[in-house]
C-alpha positions as CSV (number, residue, x, y, z in Angstrom):
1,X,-5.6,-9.2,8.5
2,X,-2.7,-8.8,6.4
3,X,-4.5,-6.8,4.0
4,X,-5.3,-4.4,7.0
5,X,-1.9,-4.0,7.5
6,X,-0.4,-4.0,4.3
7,X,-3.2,-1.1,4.0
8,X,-2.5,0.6,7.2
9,X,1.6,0.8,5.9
10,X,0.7,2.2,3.0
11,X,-1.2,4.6,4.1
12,X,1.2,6.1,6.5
13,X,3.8,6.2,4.5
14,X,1.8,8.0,1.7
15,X,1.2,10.5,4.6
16,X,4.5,11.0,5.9
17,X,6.1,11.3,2.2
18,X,3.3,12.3,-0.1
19,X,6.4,12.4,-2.9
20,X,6.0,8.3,-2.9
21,X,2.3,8.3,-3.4
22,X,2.3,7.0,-7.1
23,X,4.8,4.4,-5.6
24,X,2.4,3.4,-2.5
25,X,-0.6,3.0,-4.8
26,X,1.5,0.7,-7.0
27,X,2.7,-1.4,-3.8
28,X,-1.0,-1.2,-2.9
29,X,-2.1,-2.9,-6.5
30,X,0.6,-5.5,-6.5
31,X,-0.4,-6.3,-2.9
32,X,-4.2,-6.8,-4.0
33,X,-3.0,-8.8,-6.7
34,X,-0.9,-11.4,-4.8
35,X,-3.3,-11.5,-2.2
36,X,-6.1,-12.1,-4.8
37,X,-4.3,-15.1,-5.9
């Protein structure tokens, strides 16, 4: 679930402000990453 909404964040926010892309997809990574662990 929090994946979904980590996702779901991102997501918008890359859609709303397309200038912080690069910096949602590396939120997105380091999310992935901590939630791997």
């Amino acid at each position: 679930p929090g994946f979904g909404l980590i996702s779901h964040m991102i997501t918008n926010e890359s859609m709303n402000k397309e200038t912080f892309d690069s910096m949602g997809m590396i939120y997105a990574s380091i999310s992935i990453e901590l939630l791997g662990l």
